[in-house]
N, C-alpha and C positions, 0 to 999 in steps of 0.2 A: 713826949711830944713837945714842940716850941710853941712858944709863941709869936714867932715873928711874923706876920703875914705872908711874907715871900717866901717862907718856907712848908713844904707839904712831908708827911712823915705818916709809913703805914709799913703794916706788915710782909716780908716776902720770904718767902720759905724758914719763917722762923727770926730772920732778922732784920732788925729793926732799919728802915731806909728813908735818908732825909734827902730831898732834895731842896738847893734854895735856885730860885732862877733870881735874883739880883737884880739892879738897874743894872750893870753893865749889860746883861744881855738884849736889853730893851733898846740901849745907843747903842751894840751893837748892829741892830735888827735895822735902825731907822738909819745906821750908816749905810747898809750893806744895800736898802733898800734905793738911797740916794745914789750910790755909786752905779748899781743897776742903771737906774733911771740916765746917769750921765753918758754912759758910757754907750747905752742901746742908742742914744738920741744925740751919738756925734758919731754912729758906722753907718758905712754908706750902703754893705750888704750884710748878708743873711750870718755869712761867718763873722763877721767882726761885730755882729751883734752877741753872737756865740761866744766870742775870744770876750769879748766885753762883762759879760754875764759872770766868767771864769775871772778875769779880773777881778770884780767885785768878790768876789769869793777869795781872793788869796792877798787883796791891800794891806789888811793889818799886818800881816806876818812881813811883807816886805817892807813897810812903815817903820816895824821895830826894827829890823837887819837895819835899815839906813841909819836909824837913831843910835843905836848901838854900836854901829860903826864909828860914827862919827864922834861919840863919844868915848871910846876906843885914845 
């Protein structure tokens, strides 16, 4: 077992399973939650609240393509 706070560690069918959840998943969480928030609160209907929502769920991945791109 660790000691690290962020990480949890227990028994599963005999082997041993660590999970750590990190800060990233935390700025994750509060980006994902900010991007939500933008995006519902500039459509004007029901579906691009929708498409908005899917947005926020797929920025980071498009973030690094651009980055990487560009640094390419």
């Amino acid at each position: 077992m660790t000691d690290d706070k962020n990480s949890s560690a227990h028994e599963h069918q005999g082997k041993k399973v660590v999970r750590d959840s990190g800060i990233l998943s935390g700025i994750y969480g509060m980006a994902f939650i900010g991007a939500t928030v933008y995006y519902i609160q500039h459509a004007a209907t029901f579906w691009e609240g929708v498409l908005g929502f899917i947005k926020a769920l797929v920025w980071p991945a498009v973030l690094m393509y651009k980055l990487l791109e560009f640094l390419k």
